[in-house]
C-alpha positions as CSV (number, residue, x, y, z in Angstrom):
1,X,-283.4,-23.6,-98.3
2,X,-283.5,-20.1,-97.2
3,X,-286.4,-18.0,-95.5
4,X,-288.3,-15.4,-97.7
5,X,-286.7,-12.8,-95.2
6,X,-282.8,-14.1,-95.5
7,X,-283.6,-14.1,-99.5
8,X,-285.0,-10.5,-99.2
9,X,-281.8,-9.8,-97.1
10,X,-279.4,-11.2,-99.7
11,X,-281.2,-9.5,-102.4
12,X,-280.5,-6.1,-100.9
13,X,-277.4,-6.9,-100.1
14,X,-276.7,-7.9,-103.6
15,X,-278.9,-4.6,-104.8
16,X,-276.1,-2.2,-103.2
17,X,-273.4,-4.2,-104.0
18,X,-274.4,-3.9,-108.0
19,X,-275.0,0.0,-106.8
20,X,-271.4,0.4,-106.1
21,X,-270.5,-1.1,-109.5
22,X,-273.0,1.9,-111.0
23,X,-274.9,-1.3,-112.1
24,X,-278.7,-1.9,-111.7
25,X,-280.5,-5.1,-109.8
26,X,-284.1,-4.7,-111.9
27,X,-286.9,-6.3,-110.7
28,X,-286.2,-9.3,-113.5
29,X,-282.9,-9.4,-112.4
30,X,-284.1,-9.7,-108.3
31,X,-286.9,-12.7,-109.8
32,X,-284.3,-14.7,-111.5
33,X,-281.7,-14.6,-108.7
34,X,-284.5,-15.4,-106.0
35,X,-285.1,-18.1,-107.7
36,X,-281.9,-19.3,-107.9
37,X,-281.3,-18.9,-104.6
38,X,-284.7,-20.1,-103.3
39,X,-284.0,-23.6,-105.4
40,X,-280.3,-24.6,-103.7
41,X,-279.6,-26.2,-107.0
42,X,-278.6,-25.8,-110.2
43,X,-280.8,-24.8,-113.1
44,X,-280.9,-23.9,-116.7
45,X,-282.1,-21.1,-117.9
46,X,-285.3,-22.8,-119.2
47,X,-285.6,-23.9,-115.2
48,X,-285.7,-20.1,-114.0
49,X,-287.9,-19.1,-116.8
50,X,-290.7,-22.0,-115.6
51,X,-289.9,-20.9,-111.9
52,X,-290.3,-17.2,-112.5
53,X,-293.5,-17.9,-114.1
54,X,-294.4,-20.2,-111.5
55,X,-293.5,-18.6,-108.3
56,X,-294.0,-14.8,-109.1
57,X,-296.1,-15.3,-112.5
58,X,-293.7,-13.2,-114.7
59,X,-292.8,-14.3,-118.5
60,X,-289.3,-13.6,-118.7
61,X,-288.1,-14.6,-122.7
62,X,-285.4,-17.1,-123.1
63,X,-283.3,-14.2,-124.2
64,X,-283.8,-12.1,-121.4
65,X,-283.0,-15.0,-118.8
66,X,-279.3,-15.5,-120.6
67,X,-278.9,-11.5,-121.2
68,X,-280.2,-11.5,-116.8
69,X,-277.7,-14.6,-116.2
70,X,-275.0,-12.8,-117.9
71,X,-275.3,-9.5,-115.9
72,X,-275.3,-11.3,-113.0
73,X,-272.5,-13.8,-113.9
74,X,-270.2,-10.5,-114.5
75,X,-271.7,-9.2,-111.3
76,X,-270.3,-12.2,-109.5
77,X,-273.6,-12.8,-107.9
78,X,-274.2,-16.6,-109.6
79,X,-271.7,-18.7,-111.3
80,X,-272.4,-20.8,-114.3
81,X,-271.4,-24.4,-114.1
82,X,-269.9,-24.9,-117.4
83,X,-270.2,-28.5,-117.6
84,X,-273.9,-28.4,-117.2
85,X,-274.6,-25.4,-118.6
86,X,-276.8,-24.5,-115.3
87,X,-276.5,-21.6,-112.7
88,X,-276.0,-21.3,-109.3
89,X,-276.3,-18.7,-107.0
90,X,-272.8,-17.4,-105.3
91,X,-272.7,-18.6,-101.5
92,X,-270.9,-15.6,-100.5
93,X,-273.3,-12.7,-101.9
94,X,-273.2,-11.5,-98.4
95,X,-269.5,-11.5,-97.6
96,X,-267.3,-8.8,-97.8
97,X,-264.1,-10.5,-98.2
98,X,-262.2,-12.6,-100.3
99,X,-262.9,-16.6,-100.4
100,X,-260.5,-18.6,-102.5
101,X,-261.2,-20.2,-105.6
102,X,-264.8,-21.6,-105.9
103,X,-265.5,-24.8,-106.2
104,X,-268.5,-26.3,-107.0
105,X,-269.4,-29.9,-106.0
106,X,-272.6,-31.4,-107.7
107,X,-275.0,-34.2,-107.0
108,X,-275.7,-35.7,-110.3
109,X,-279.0,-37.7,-108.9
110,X,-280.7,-34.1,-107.5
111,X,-278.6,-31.1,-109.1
112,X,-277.5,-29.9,-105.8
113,X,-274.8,-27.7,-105.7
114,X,-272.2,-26.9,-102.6
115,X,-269.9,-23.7,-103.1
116,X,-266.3,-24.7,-101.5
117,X,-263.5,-22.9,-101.4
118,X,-259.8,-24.0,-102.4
119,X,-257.2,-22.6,-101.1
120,X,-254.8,-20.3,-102.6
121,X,-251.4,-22.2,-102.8
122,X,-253.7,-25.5,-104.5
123,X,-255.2,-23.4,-107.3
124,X,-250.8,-22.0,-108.1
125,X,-249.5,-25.6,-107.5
126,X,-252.0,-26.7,-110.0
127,X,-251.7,-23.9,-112.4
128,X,-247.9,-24.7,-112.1
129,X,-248.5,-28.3,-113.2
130,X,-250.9,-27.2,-116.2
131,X,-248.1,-24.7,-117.7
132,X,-245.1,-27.9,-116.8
133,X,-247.5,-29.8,-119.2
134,X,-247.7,-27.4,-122.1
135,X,-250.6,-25.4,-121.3
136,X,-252.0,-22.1,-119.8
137,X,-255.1,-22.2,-117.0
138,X,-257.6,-19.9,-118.5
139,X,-260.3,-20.5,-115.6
140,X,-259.7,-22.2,-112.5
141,X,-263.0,-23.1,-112.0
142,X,-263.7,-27.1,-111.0
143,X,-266.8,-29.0,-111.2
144,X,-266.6,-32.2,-109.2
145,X,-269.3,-34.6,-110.0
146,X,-270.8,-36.2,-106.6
147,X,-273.3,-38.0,-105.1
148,X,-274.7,-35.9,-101.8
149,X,-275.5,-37.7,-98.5
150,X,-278.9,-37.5,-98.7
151,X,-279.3,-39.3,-102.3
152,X,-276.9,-41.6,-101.1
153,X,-279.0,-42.5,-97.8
154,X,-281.8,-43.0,-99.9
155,X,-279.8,-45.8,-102.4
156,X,-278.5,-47.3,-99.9
């Protein structure tokens, strides 16, 4: 969980980042990426529009949420987890160099989300293995579905 002053920080971070692009971080934008980096975890877009109301008491329309996720999809400020149709925030809003190929492990009992990394060579060996089977990679994006530590300390 981040502090209300790191999430200010990445915010502004993210704000001139989406400057240099010519692009705009509105104040919709900013409520629906605060969330999703306040929360740790993945949500729908029917999850940051009962935050946003919730936290900052702003009705955001369901269209506006996917038209906000969108911008900042492209933006490459959250990623959307295909297989659950939810967002995350990106982990490296703040970084200024390049990271790998993201990876996203999920806890299917809480919906939290770690960003990894995989290297470089991994991602080519396994596009390599997909076009030796008859196909082409169109996104190299994985989705590993997990258990995290702390649910499974609790089943245990």
């Amino acid at each position: 969980m981040h502090s209300t002053q790191n999430i200010n920080q990445i915010i502004t971070h993210a704000e001139t980042l989406c400057k240099s692009h010519g692009a705009r971080l509105t104040t919709k934008r900013k409520l629906v990426l605060s969330s999703l980096i306040q929360s740790g975890k993945a949500l729908s877009a029917y999850d940051l529009i009962d935050l946003c109301k919730e936290n900052f008491n702003e009705n955001i329309p369901a269209m506006s949420v996917y038209r906000i996720l969108e911008f900042l999809e492209n933006e490459k400020l959250v990623h959307k987890l295909k297989l659950a149709n939810k967002y995350v925030a990106c982990s490296h809003i703040t970084c200024n160099h390049d990271h790998g190929v993201p990876q996203f492990l999920i806890c299917g009992t809480c919906d939290h989300v770690k960003e990894i990394s995989i290297n470089k060579s991994t991602i080519s060996q396994l596009k390599n293995d997909v076009e030796q089977a008859g196909f082409q990679l169109i996104n190299s994006q994985l989705e590993m579905n997990c258990i995290c530590n702390s649910c499974q300390d609790k089943s245990a």
